[in-house]
Residue, then its C-alpha position, 0 to 999 in steps of 0.5 A: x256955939x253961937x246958936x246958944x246965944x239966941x232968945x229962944x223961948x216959948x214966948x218967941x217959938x211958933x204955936x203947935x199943936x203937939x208938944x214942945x219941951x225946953x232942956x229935954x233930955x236927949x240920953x235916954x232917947x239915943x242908944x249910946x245913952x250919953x249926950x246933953x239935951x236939946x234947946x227944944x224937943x218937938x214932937x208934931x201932931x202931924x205933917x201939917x202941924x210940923x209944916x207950920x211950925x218950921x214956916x213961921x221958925x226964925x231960918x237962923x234956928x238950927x232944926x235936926x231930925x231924931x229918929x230911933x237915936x241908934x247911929x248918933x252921938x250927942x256931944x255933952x253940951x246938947x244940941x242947940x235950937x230944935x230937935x224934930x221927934x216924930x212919935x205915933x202919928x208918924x209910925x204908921x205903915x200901909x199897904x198900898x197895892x200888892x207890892x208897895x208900902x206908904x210908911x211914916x217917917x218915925x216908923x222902925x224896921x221891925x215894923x216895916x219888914x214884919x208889915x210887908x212880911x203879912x202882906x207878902x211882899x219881899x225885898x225889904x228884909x233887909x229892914x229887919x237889922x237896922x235899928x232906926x226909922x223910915x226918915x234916917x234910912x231914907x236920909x241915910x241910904x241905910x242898908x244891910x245885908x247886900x240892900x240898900x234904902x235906894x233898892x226898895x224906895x220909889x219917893x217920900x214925902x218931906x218938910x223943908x226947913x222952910x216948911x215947904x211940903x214937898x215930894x222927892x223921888x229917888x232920883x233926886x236924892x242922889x244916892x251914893x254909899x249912906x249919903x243923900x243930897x237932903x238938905x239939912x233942917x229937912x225932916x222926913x215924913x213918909x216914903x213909899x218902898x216897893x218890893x216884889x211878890x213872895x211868900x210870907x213863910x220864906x221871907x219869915x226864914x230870911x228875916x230870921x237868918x238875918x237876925x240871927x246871923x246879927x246877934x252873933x256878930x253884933x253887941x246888941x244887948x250893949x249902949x252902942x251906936x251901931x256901925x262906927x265907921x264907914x266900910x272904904x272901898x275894897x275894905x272892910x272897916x272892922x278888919x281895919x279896926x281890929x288890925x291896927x290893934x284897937x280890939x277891946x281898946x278903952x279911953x274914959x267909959x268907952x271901949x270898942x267892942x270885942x266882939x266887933x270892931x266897927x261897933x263903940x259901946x258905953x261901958x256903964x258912965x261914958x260920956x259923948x266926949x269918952x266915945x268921940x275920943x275914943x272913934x278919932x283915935x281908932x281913925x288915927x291909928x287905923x291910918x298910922x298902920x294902913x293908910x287908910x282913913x275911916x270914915x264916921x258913918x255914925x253922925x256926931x251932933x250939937x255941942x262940947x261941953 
């Protein structure tokens, strides 16, 4: 709450060259379509833009990243200081020899698997089922489907909280199960994956099992924030979920899901409180009746009301 407290206006924020809104409205930008808004939204004009403006932000101000907004929770009272949106700029993806790819840090799944779909290079199907960008999965570890983002990534390029400019490889991201070691403030801006040679017609077929075996599992036409929970080891966590007897279980606006277990939804006038609530009594009675505790993989960020 403390940040709250800083002077933090246009007169005293660096100059950019992109755009830079006060009280934006977060909701309509994250799936859960609940959540206060951010002191400060700040889309860059590019990486250098982004670069300058951190270097000369007071190291007090808090910076998050928001990508696509699919495995987030915005608490009611917003999120202080600012909030890092990467827009077209960094949507781009490009072929770079006959089996890698440089992609921008605000580019989607969809893209980049349909990308290198056309340019025949397999191994990055997976992309196709995660609702998010390039940034959250390379920061994430996102994965699906037996793959992993530290599967497909050589290294990608970032913008540290101080402004440094920097090139991490894989190996110093430290991987484990959808955690890395990158610092806080520090914003993705490109990464380069690598796949393997295929044939654009038999990765088509995968990405369509992949989709469809997603819309029948999955409450895709719901407000929701993707997988809630972390799977433990030698478990499955809707299979926990839906054993200690939380199928369909509502507090306020927010229900978990029917349909599956590990997935929260926004009945229609949820707020954040409604479905953090709602999460911590799923781990409480998950570890009443198995013993054991679950793991938030969806990230819960800025404020209580």
């Amino acid at each position: 709450m403390g940040y709250r407290r800083l002077t933090l206006t246009a007169a005293t924020l660096p100059p950019v060259r992109g755009t830079l809104k006060a009280d934006a409205p977060l909701a309509p930008l994250v799936w859960f379509k609940a959540g206060g808004p951010a002191q400060w939204l700040f889309e860059p004009k590019d990486a250098p833009d982004l670069s300058d403006f951190l270097a000369r932000l007071d190291p007090a101000i808090p910076v998050m990243a928001l990508g696509l907004g699919s495995n987030l929770i915005v608490r009611d009272g917003g999120v202080p200081g600012v909030v890092v949106r990467l827009g077209k700029p960094f949507a781009k993806v490009d072929r770079i020899d006959a089996t890698a790819l440089r992609c921008g840090g605000g580019a989607s799944g969809i893209l980049v698997s349909s990308t290198a779909r056309d340019a025949g290079i397999a191994g990055l199907e997976f992309l196709r089922s995660i609702p998010g960008t390039v940034g959250g999965f390379v920061r994430m570890n996102g994965g699906a489907y037996g793959r992993e983002t530290c599967d497909i990534l050589v290294e990608c390029d970032v913008v540290l909280r101080s402004g440094e400019q920097v090139t991490l490889s894989r190996d110093e991201l430290d991987y484990t199960y959808r955690h890395s070691s990158l610092a806080d403030g520090a914003v993705v801006v490109s990464a380069l994956f690598r796949g393997m040679p295929g044939d654009p017609v038999a990765i088509q077929a995968e990405m369509d099992r992949i989709a469809t075996a997603r819309e029948e599992s999955q409450p895709l036409r719901s407000k929701t924030g993707g997988s809630t929970f972390k799977n433990p080891a030698g478990h499955k966590a809707w299979a926990l979920v839906d054993e200690a007897g939380c199928r369909g279980l509502q507090l306020g606006g927010a229900q978990v899901s029917e349909k599956h277990t590990n997935f929260l939804l926004n009945t229609g006038d949820a707020t954040s409180d409604d479905i953090e609530a709602l999460g911590e009594e799923v781990r409480r009675r998950v570890k009443e009746k198995s013993g054991v505790e679950l793991e938030w993989e969806i990230q819960r960020v800025g404020v209580p009301r």
